[in-house]
Biotite code that builds the C-alpha atoms (Angstrom):
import biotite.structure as struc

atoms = struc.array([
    struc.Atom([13.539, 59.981, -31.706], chain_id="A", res_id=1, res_name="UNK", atom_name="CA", element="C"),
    struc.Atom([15.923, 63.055, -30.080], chain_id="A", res_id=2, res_name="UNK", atom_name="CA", element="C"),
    struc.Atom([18.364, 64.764, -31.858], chain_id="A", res_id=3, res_name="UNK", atom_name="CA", element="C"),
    struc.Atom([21.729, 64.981, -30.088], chain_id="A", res_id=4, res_name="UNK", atom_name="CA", element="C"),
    struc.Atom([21.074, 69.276, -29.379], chain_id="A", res_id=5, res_name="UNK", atom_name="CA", element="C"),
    struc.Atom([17.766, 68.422, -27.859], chain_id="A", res_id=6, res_name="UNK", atom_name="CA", element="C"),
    struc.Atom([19.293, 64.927, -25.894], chain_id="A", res_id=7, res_name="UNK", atom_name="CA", element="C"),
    struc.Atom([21.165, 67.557, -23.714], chain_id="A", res_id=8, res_name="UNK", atom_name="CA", element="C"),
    struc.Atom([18.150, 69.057, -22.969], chain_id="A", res_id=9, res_name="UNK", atom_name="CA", element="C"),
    struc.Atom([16.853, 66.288, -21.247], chain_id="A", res_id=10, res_name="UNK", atom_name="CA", element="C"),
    struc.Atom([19.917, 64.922, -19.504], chain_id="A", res_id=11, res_name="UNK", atom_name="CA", element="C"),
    struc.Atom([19.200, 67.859, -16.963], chain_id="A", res_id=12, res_name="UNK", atom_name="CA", element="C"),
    struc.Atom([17.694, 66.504, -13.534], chain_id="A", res_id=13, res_name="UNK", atom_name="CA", element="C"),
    struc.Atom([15.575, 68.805, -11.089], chain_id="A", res_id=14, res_name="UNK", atom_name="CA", element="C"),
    struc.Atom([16.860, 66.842, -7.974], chain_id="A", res_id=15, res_name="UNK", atom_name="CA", element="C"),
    struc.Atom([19.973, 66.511, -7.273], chain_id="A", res_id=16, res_name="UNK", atom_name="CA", element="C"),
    struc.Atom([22.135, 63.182, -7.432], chain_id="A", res_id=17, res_name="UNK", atom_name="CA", element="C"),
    struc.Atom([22.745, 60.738, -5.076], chain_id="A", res_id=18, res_name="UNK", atom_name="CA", element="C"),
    struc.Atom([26.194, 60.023, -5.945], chain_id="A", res_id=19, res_name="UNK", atom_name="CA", element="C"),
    struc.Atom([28.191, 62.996, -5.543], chain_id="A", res_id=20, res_name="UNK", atom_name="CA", element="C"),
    struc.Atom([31.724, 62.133, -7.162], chain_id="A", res_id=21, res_name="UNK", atom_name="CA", element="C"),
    struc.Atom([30.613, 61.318, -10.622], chain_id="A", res_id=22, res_name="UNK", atom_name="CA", element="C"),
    struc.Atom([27.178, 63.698, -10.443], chain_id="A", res_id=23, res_name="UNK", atom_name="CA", element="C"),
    struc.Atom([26.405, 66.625, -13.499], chain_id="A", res_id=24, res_name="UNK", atom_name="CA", element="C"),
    struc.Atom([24.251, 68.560, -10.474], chain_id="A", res_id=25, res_name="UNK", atom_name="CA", element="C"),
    struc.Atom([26.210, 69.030, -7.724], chain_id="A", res_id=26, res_name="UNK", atom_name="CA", element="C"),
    struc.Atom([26.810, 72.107, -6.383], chain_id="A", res_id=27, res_name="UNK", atom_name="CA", element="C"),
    struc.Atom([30.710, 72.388, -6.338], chain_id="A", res_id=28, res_name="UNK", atom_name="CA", element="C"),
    struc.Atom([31.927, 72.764, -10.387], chain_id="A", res_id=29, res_name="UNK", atom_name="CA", element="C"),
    struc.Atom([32.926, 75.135, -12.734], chain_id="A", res_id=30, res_name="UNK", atom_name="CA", element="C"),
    struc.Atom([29.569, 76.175, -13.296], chain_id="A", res_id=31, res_name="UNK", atom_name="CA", element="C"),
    struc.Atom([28.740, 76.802, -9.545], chain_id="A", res_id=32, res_name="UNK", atom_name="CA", element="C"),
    struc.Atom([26.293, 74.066, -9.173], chain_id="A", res_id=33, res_name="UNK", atom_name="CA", element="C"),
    struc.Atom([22.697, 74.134, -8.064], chain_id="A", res_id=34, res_name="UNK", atom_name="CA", element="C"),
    struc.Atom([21.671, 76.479, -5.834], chain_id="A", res_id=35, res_name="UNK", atom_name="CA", element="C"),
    struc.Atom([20.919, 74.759, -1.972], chain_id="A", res_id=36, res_name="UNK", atom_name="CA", element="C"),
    struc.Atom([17.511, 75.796, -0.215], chain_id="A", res_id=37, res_name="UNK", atom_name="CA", element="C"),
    struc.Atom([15.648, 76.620, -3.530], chain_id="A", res_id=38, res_name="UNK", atom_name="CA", element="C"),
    struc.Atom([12.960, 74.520, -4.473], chain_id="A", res_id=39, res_name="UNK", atom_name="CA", element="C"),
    struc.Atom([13.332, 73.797, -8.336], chain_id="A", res_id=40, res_name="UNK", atom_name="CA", element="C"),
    struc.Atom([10.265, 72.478, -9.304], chain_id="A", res_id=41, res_name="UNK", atom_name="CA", element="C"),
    struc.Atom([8.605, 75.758, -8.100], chain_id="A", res_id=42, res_name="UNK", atom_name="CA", element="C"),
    struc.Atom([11.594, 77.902, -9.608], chain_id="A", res_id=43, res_name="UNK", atom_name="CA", element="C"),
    struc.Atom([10.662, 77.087, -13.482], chain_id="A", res_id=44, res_name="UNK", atom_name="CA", element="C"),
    struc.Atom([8.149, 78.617, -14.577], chain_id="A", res_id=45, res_name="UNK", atom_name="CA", element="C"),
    struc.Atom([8.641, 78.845, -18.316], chain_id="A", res_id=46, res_name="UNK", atom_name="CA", element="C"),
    struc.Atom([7.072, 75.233, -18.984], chain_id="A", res_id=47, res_name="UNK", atom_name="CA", element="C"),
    struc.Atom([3.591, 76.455, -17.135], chain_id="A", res_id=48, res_name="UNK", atom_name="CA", element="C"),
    struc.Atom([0.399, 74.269, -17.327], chain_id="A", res_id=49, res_name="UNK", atom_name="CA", element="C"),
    struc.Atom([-1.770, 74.785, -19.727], chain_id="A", res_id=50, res_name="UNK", atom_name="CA", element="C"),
    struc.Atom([-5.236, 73.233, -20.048], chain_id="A", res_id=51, res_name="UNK", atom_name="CA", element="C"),
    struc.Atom([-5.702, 72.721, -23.550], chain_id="A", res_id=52, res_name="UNK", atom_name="CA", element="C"),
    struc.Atom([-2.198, 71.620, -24.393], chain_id="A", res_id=53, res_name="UNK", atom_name="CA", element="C"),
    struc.Atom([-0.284, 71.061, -27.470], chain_id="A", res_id=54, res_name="UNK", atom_name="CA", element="C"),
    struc.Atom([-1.001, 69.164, -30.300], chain_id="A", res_id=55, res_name="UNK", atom_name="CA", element="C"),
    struc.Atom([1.161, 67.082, -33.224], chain_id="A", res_id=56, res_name="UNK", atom_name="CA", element="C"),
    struc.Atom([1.772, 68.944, -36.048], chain_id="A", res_id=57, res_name="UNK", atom_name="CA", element="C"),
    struc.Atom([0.823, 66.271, -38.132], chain_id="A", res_id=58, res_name="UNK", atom_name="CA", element="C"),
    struc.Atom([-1.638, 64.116, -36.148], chain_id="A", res_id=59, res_name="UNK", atom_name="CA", element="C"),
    struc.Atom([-2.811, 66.662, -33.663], chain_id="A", res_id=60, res_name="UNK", atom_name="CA", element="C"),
    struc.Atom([-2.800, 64.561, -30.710], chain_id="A", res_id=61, res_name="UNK", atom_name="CA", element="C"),
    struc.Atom([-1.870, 66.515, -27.135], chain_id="A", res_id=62, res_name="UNK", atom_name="CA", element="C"),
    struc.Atom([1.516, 65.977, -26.798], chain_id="A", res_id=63, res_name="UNK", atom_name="CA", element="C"),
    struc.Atom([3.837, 67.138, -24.156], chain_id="A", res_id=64, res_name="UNK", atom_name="CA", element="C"),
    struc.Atom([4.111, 71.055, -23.845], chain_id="A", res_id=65, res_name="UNK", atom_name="CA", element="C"),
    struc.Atom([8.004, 71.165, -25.494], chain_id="A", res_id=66, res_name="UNK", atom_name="CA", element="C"),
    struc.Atom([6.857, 69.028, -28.231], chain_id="A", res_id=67, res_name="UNK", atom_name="CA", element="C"),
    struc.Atom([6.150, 69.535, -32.027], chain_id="A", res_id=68, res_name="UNK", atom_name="CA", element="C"),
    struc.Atom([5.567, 65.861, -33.060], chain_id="A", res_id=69, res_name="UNK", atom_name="CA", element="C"),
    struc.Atom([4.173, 62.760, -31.075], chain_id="A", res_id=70, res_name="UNK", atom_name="CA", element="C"),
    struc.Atom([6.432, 59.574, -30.806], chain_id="A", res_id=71, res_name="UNK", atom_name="CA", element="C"),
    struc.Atom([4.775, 57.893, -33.265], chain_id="A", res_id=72, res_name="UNK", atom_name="CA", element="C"),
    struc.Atom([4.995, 60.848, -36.218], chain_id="A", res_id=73, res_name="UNK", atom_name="CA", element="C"),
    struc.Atom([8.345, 61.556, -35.504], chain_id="A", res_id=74, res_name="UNK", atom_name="CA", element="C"),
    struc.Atom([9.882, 57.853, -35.964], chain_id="A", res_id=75, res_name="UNK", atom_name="CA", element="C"),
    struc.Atom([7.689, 57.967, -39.053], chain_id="A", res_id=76, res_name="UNK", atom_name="CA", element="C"),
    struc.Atom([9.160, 60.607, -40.655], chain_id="A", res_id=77, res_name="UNK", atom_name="CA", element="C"),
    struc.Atom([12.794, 60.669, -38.785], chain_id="A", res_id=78, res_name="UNK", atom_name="CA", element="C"),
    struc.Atom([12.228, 63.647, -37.448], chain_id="A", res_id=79, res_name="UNK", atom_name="CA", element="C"),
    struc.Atom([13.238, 64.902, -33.663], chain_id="A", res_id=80, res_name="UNK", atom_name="CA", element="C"),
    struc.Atom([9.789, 65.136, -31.737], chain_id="A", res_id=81, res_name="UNK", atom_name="CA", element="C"),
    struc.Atom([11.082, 68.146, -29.930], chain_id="A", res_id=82, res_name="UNK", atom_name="CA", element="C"),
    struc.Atom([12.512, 70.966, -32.241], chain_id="A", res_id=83, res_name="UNK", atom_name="CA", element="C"),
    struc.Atom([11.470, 68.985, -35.792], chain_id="A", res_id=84, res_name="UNK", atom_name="CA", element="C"),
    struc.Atom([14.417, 68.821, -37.405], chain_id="A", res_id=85, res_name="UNK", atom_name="CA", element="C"),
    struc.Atom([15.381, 65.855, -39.525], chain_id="A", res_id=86, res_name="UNK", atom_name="CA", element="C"),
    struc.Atom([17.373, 63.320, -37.694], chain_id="A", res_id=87, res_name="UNK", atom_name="CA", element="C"),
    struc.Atom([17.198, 59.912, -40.001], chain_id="A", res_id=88, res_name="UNK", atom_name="CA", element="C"),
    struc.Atom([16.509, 59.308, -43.816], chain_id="A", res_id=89, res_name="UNK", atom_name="CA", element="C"),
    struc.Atom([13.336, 56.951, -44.052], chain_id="A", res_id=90, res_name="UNK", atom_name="CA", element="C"),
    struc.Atom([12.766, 57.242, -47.456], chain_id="A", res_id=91, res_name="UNK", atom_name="CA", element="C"),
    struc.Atom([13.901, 53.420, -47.710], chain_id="A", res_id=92, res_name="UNK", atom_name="CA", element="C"),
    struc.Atom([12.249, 52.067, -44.880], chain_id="A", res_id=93, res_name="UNK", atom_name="CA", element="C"),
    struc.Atom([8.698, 50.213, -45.207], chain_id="A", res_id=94, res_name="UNK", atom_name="CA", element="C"),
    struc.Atom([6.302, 50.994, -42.287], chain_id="A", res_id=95, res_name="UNK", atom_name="CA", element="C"),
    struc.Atom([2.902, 51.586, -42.226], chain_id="A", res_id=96, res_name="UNK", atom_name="CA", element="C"),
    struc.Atom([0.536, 54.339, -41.328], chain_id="A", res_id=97, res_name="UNK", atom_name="CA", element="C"),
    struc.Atom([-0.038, 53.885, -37.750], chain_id="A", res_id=98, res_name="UNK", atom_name="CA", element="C"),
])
């Protein structure tokens, strides 16, 4: 469960599309595009390995490194598993305690 802010996060793509009239990444737009010869997956560095990972707030299982909730904690309590903000009321639903 994504909240719409965070959904644009993820819409982002490292490579480039194949289709070029209808593609977000090319590198004509009003933006100036992506950058040719510079290899992307190299460029970021802000999302760096690390060993021990992160954990679930609430579960503490690793999760990915952008995360505060797992999938399963975050449909529980309708919150977005990236920034933790509510997203759905679930106060009426019945589910159980995976």
């Amino acid at each position: 469960m994504v909240c719409t802010k965070c959904e644009a996060k993820l819409d982002k793509l490292i490579t480039p599309d194949v289709w070029k009239a209808g593609a977000r990444n090319t590198t004509k737009g009003k933006d100036g595009g992506r950058k040719l010869g510079v290899n992307m997956l190299l460029e970021k560095k802000k999302f760096a390995f690390t060993p021990y990972g992160s954990k679930c707030k609430k579960c503490n299982k690793k999760i990915a490194d952008k995360s505060f909730y797992c999938n399963i904690c975050a449909y529980q309590q309708g919150r977005c598993n990236i920034c933790g903000i509510k997203v759905s009321d679930v106060s009426q639903q019945k589910q159980s305690n995976h």
